[in-house]
C-alpha positions in Angstrom: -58.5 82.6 3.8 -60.7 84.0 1.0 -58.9 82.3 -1.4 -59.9 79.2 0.1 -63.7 80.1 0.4 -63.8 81.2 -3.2 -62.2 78.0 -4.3 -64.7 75.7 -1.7 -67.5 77.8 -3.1 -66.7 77.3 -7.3 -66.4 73.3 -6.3 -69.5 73.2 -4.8 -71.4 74.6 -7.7 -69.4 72.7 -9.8 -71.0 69.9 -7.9 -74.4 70.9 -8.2 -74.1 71.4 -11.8 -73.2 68.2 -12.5 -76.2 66.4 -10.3 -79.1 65.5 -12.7 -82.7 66.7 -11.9 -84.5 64.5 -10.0 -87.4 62.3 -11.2 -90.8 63.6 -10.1 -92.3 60.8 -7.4 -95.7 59.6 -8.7 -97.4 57.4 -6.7 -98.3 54.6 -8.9 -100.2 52.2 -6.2 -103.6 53.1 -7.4 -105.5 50.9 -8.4 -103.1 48.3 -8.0 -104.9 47.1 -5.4 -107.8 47.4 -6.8 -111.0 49.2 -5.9 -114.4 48.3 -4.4 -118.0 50.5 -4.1 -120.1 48.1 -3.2 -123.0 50.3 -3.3 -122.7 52.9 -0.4 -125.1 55.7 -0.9 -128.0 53.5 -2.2 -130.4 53.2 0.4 -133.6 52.8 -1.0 -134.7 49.7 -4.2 -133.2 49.9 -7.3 -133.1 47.8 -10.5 -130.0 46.7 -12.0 -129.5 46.5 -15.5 -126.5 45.0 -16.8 -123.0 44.2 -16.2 -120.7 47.1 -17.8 -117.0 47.0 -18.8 -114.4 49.4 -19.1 -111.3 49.1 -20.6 -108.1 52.0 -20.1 -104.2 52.6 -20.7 -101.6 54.4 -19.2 -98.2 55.3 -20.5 -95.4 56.7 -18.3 -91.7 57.5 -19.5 -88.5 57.6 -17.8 -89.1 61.2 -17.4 -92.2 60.7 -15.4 -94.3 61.9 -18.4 -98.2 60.2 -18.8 -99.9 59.2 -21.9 -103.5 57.7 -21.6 -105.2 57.8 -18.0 -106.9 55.3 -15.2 -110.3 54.6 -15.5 -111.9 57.4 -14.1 -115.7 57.2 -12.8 -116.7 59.2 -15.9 -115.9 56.5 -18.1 -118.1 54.0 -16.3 -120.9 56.3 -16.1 -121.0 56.9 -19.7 -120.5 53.2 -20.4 -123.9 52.9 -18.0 -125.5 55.4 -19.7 -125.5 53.5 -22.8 -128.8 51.2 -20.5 -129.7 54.0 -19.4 -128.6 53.4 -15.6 -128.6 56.4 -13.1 -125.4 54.7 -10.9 -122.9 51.8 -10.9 -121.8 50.3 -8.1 -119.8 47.0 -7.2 -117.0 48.4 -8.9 -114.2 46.1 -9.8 -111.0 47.4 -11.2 -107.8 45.1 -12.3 -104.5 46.8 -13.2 -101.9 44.9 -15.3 -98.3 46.4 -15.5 -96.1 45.8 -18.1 -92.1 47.2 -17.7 -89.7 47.7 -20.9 -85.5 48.2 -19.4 -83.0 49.9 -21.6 -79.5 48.2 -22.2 -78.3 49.6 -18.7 -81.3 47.6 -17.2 -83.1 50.5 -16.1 -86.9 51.1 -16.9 -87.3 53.7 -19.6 -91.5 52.8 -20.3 -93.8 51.6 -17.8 -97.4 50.8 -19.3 -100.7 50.1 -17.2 -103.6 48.2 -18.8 -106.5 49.0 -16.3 -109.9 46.5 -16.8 -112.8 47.9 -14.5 -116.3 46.0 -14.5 -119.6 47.3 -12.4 -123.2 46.4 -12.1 -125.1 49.7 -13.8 -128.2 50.2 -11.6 -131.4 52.3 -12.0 -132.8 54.4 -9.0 -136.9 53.7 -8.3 -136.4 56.5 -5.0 -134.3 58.8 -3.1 -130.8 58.3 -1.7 -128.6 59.9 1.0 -127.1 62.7 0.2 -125.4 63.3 3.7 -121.5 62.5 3.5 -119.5 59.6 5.4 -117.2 57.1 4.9 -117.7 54.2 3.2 -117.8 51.5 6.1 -120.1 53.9 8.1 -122.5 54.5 5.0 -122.7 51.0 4.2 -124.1 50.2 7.9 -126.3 52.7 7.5 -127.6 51.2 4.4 -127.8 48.0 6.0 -129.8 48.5 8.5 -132.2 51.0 6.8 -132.9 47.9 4.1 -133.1 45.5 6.9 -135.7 47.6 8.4 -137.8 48.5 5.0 -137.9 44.9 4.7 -139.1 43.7 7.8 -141.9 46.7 7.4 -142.8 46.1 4.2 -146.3 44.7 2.9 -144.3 41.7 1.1 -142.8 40.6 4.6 -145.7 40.8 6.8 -147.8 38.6 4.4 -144.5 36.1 4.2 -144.8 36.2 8.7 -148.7 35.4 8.1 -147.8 32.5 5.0 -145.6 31.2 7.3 -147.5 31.4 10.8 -150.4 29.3 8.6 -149.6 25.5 8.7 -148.8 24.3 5.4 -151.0 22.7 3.0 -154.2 25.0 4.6 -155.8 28.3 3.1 -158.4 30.6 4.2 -161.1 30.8 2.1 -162.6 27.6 0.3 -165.1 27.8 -2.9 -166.6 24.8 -4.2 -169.1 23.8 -6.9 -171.2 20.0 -5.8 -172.8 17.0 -7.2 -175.8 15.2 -4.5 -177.8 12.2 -5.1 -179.9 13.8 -8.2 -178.5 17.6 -7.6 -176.0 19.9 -7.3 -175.5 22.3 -4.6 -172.5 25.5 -3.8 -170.8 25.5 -1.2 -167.9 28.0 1.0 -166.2 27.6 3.5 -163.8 30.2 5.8 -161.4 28.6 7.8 -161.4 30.2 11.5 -158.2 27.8 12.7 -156.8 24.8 12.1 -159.4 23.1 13.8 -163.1 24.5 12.7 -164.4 26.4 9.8 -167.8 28.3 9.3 -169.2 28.8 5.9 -172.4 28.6 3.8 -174.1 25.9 1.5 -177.1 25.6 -1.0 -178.0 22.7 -2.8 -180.9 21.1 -4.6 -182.0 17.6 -4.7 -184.9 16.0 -7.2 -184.6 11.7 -7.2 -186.2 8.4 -6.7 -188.5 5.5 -8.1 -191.5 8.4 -7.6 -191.0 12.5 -6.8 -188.8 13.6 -4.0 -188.1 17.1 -4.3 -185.8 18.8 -1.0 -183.7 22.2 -1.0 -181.9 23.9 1.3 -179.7 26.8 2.5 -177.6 26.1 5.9 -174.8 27.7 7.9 -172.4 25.2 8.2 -169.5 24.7 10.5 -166.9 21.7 10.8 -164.5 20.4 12.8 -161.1 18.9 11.8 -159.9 16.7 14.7 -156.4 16.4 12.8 -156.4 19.8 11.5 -157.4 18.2 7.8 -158.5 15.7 5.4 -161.1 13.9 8.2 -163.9 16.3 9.1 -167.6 16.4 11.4 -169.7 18.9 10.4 -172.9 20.5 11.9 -175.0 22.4 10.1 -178.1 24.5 10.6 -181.0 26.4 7.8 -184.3 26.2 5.8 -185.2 23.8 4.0 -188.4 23.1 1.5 -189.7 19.7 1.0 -192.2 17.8 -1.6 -192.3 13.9 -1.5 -195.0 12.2 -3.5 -195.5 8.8 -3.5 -197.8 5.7 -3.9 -198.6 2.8 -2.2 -201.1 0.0 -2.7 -203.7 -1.1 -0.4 -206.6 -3.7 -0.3 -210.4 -2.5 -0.2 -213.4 -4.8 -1.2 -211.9 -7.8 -1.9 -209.0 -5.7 -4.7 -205.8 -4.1 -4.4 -206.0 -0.7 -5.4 -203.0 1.6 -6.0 -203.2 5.1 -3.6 -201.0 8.6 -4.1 -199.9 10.6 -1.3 -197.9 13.9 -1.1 -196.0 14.9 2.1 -194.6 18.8 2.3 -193.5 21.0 4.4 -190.9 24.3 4.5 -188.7 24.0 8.0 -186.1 24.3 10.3 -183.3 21.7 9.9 -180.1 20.8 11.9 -177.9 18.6 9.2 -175.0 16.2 10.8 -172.4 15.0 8.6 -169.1 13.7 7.5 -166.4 13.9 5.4 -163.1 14.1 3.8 -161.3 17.3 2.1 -158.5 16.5 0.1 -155.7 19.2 -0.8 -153.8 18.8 -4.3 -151.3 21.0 -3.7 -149.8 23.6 -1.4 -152.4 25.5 0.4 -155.2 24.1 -1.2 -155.2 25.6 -4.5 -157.4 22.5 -6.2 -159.1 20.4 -3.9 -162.0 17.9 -3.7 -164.4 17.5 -1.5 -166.1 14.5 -0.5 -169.0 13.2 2.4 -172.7 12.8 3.2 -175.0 14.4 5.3 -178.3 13.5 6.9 -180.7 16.4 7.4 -183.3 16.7 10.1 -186.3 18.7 8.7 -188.5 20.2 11.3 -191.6 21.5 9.2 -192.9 24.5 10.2 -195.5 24.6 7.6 -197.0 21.4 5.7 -198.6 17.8 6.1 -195.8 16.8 7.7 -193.8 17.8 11.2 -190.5 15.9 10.7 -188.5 14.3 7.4 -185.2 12.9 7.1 -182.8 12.2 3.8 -179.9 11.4 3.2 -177.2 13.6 1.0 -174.1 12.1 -0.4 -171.9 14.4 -2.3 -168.7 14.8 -4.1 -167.4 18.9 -4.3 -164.7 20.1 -6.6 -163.1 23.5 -6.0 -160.1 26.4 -5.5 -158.9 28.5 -2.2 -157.3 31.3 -1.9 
């Protein structure tokens, strides 16, 4: 019986002997695959400057020995370095394998040519530093930049752009040429429907002297919210008008002067057209008459009328 043990006990390391050592297992599926950061721990603006590109090899015998390596985040971040980036992200990594056989047709060489390409970035703030996993942290991130933008200054003046109607703007400058003047003129838009403002403007014309100024509060109203307007206006105005006439005495014409003045109240009605060249009024013209009613408070004269036709050029903004 021992016999027999000893003689089970010699084949079995006999065997063993002749069993060659096993193969170390490497797992080879990364980066197969590939591999994706698509920017999780950013959460607050960057810049990006430039695409970078990294290329690696890898060598690996039919004893499991490596030459060469993946391409490790080091080697991106040194290639980013070169702009001068902080991070990379939107990492793209492509893995081409390559087999040689012996004359058994077994592999004796496997070689992997790895190709990685990201977007090198430049921090202008802070970033997590907490730790989760990539799907939670790029929610996160999401929603964080979703709610910078909609509090930002840049989006609540694109909700008031876009609550304006189109082609109108706020604020309306103008320079003005009368009948024998020139005048100033601006203009606040309240609504799309009326506008208050300010105008000065100067008149000096006709076959003899007629001399008028004023400075008025003006509003309008735009029954189609533009082009066609009615205005209204209300202010002081100065007045000279001199003037001659001829009139018959002792049998002869003679020729007689006379002067009117006064400085008064006035309430001006009008009409007119503003015409926009472009989006939100940037360039415009301006074009209409008024008639103003002159109530003298001081001078020959209680009450004057004129007429003032006038073509404006101007800007918004």
């Amino acid at each position: 019986m021992k016999r027999l043990l000893g003689i089970g006990i010699a084949v079995l390391l006999v065997l063993i002997s002749c069993t060659s050592a096993p193969v170390p297992k490497v797992d080879y599926g990364y980066p197969n695959a590939g591999n994706a950061n698509d920017s999780a721990i950013v959460v607050k603006d960057y810049i990006t400057l430039g695409i970078i590109f990294v290329n690696s090899s890898e060598l690996i015998d039919g004893n499991g020995n490596h030459t060469g390596s993946k391409i490790t985040y080091e080697m991106l971040m040194k290639e980013a370095q070169k702009l001068g980036a902080d991070d990379v992200i939107n990492i793209r990594i492509d893995v081409n394998e390559q087999v040689e056989f012996n004359l058994n047709g077994l592999p004796f060489k496997t070689i992997y040519n790895y190709t990685a390409s990201a977007l090198a970035i430049k921090y202008t703030g802070a970033v997590v530093t907490e730790a989760y996993n990539i799907n939670t942290q790029n929610i996160i991130n999401e929603d964080i930049a979703v709610q910078k933008m909609e509090s930002s200054p840049q989006a609540d003046s694109r909700k008031l752009a876009s609550s304006q109607p189109a082609g109108t703007a706020k604020n309306y400058m103008s320079g003005e040429l009368n009948m024998g003047g020139f005048g100033f003129r601006y203009e606040r838009i309240l609504n799309p429907y009326f506008s208050l403002g300010t105008n000065i403007y100067f008149q000096y014309y006709g076959i003899w002297t007629f001399f008028n100024t004023g400075i008025d509060i003006t509003s309008r109203y735009y029954p189609f919210k533009k082009y066609l307007y009615i205005s209204a206006d209300f202010g002081f105005h100065f007045m000279i008008y001199e003037y001659s006439y001829r009139s018959y005495s002792s049998g002869r014409y003679q020729t007689r002067y006379s002067t009117e003045e006064g400085i008064g109240l006035a309430i001006t009605p009008g009409i007119g057209c503003k015409i926009e060249f472009n989006n939100r009024g940037k360039f415009f013209m301006d074009v209409g008459f008024k008639t103003p009613q002159i109530f003298n408070l001081i001078g020959n004269k209680v009450y004057h009328t004129t007429l003032v036709p006038y073509i404006g050029f101007g800007g918004s903004f």
